[in-house]
Backbone as JSON Lines, residues from 0, in Angstrom:
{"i":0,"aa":"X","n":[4.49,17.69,-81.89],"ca":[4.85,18.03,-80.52],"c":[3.81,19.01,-79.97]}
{"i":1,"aa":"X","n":[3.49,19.38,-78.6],"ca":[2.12,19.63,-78.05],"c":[3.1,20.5,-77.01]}
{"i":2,"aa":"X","n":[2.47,21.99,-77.05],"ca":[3.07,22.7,-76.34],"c":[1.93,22.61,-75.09]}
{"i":3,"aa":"X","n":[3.08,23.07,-73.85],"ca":[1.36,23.07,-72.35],"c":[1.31,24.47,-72.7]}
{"i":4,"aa":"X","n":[-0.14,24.77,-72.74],"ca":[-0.51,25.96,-73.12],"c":[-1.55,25.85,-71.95]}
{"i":5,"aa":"X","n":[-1.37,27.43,-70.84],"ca":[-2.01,27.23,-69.46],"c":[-2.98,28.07,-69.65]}
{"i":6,"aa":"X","n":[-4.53,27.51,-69.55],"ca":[-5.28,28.42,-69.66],"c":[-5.96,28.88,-68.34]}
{"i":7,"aa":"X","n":[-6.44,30.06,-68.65],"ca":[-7.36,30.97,-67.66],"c":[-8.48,30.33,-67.11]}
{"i":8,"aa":"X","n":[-9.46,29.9,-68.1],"ca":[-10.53,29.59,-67.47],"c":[-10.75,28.19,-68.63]}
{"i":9,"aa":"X","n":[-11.66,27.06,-68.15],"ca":[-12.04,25.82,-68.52],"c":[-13.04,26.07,-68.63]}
{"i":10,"aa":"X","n":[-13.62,25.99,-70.32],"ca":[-15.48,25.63,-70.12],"c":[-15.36,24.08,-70.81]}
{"i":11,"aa":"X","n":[-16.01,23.22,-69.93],"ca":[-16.3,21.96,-70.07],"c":[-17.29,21.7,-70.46]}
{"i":12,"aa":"X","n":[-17.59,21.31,-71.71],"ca":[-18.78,21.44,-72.73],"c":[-18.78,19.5,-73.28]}
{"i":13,"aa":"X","n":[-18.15,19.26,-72.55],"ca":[-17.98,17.52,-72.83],"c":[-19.41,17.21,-72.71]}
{"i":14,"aa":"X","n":[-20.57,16.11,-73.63],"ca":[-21.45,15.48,-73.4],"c":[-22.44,16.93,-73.61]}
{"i":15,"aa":"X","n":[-21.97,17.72,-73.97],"ca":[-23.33,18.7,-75.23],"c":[-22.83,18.09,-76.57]}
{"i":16,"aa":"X","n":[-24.18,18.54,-77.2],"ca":[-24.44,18.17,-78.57],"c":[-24.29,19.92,-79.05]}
{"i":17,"aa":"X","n":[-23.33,19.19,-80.54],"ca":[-23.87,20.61,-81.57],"c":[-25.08,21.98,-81.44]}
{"i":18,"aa":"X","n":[-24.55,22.85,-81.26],"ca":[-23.78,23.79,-81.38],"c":[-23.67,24.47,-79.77]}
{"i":19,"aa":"X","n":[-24.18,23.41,-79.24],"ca":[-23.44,23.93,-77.53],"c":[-22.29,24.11,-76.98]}
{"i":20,"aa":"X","n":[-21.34,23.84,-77.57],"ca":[-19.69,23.78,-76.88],"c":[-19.77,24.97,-77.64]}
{"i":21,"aa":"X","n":[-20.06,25.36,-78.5],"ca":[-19.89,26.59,-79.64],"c":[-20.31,27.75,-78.19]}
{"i":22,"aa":"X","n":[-21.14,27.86,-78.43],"ca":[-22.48,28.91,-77.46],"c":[-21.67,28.87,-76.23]}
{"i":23,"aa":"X","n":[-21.2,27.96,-75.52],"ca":[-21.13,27.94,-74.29],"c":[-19.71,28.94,-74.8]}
{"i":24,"aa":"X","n":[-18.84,28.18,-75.07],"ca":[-17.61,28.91,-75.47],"c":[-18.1,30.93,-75.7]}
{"i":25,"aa":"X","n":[-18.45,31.31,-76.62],"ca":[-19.04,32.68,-77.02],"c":[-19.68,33.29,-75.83]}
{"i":26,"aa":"X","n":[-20.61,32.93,-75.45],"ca":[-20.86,33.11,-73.89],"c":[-19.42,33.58,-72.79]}
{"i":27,"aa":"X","n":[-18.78,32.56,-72.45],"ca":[-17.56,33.37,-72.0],"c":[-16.63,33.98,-72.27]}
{"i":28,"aa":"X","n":[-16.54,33.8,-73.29],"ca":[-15.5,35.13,-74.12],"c":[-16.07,36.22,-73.34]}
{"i":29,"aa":"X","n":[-17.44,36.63,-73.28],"ca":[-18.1,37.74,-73.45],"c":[-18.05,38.1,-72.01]}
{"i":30,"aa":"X","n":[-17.62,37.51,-70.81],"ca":[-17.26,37.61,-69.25],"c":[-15.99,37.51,-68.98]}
{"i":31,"aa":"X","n":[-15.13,37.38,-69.8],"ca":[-13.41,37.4,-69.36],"c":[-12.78,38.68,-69.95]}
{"i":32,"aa":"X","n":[-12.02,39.02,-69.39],"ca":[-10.88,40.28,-70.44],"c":[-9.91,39.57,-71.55]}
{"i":33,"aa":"X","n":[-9.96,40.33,-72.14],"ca":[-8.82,40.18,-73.39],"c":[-7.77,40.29,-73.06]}
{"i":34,"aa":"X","n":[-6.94,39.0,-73.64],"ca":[-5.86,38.2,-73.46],"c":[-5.96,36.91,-72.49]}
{"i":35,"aa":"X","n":[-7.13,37.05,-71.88],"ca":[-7.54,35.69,-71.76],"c":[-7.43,34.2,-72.18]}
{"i":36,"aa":"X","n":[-7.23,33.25,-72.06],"ca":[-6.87,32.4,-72.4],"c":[-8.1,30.94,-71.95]}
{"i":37,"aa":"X","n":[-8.65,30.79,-72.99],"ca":[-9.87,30.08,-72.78],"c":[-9.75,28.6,-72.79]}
{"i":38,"aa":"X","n":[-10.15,27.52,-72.14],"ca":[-9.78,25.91,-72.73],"c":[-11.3,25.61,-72.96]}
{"i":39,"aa":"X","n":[-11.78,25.19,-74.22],"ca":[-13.05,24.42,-74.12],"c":[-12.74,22.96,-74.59]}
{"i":40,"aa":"X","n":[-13.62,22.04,-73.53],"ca":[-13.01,20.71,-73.62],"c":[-14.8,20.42,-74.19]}
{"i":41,"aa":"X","n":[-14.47,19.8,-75.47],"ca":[-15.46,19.19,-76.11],"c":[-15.86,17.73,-76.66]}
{"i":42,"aa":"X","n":[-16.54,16.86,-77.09],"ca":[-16.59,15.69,-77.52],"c":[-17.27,15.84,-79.29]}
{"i":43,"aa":"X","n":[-17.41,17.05,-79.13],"ca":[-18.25,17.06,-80.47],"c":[-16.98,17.67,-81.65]}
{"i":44,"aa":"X","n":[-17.08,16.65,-82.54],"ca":[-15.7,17.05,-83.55],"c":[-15.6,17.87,-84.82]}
{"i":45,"aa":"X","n":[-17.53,18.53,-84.73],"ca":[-17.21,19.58,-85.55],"c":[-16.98,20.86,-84.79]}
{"i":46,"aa":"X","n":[-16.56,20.91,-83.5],"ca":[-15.78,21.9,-82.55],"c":[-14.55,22.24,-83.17]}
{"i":47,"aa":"X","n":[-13.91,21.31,-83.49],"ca":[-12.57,21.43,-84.24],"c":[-12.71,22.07,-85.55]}
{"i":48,"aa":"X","n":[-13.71,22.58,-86.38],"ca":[-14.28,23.59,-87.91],"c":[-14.42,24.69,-87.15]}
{"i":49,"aa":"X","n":[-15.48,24.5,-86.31],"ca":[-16.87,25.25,-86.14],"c":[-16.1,26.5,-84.66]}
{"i":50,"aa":"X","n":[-15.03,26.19,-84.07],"ca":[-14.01,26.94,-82.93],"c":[-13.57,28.09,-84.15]}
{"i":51,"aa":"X","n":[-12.55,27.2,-84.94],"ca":[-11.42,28.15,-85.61],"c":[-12.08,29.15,-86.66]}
{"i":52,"aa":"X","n":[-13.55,28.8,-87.11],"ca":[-14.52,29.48,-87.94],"c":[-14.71,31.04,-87.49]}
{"i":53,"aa":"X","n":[-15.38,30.55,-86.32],"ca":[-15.84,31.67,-85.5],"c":[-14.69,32.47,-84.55]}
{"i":54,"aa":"X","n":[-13.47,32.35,-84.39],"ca":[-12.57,32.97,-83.65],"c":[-12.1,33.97,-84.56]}
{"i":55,"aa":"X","n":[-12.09,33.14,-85.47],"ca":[-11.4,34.24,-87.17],"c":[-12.44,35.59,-87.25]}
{"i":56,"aa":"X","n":[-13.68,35.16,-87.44],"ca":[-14.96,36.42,-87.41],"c":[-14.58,37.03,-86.72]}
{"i":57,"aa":"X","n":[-14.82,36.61,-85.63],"ca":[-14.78,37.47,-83.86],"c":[-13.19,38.18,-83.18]}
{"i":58,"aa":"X","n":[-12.6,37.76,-84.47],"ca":[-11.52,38.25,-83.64],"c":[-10.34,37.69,-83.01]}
{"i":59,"aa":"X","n":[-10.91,36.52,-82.89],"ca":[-10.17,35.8,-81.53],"c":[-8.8,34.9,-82.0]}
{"i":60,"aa":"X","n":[-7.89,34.27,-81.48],"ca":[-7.01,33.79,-81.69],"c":[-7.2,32.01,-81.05]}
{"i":61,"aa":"X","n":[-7.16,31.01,-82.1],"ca":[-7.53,29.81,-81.46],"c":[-5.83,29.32,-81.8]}
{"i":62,"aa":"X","n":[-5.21,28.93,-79.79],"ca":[-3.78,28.62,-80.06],"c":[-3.28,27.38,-80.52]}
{"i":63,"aa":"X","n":[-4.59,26.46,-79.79],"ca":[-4.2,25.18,-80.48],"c":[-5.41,24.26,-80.3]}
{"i":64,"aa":"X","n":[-5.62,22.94,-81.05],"ca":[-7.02,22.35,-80.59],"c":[-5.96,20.86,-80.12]}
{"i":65,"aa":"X","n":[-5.97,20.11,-79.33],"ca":[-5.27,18.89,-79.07],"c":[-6.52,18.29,-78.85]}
{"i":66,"aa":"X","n":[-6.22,16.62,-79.55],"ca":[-7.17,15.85,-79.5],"c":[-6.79,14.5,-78.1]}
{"i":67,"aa":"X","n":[-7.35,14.67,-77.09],"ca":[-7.64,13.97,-76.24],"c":[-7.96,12.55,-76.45]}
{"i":68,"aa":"X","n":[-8.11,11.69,-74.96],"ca":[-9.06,10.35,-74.64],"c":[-10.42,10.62,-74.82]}
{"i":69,"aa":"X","n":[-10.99,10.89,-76.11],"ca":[-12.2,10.8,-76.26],"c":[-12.95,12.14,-76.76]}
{"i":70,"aa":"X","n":[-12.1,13.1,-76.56],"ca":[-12.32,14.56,-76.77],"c":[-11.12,15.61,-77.6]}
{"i":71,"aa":"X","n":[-11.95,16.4,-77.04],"ca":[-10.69,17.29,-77.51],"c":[-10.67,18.93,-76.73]}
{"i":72,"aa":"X","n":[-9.06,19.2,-76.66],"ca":[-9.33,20.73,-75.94],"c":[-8.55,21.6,-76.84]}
{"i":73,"aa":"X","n":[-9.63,22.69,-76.96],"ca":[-9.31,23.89,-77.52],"c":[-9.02,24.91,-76.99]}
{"i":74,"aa":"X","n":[-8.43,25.66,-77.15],"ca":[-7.56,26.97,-76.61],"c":[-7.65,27.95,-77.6]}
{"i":75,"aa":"X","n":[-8.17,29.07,-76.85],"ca":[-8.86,29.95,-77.51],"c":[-8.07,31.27,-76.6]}
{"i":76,"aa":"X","n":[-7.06,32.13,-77.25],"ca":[-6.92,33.56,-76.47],"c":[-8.12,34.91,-77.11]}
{"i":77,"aa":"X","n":[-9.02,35.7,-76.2],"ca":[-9.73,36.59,-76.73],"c":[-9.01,37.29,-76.92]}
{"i":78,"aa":"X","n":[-9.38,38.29,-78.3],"ca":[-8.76,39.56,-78.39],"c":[-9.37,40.82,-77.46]}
């Protein structure tokens, strides 16, 4: 079951290649306040490792990744 989880801001990283949805994502963390609520919509499916990897380091809380028509969106709250 798939909770709606409403996010703050959309980075649409659909149609980058490795490790751009990454970067782009880290990039805005770094312009929003904490408790933010991030959606990055990606096509690249080591987004789904390579998100929850780096949120753990950094801090961050990844709420859920749902896999889409062709993609997938991740939800990311900053700490």
């Amino acid at each position: 079951m798939t909770t709606q989880i409403n996010a703050d801001v959309t980075v649409d990283a659909r149609g980058a290649t490795c490790p751009g949805p990454l970067m782009d994502l880290i990039g805005k963390t770094k312009t929003v306040d904490s408790g933010t609520v991030i959606e990055l919509l990606t096509e690249e499916k080591g987004s789904t490792n390579d998100v929850p990897e780096w949120a753990a380091k950094a801090g961050h809380e990844v709420l859920e990744i749902v896999e889409r028509d062709g993609y997938w969106a991740i939800y990311v709250e900053k700490a």
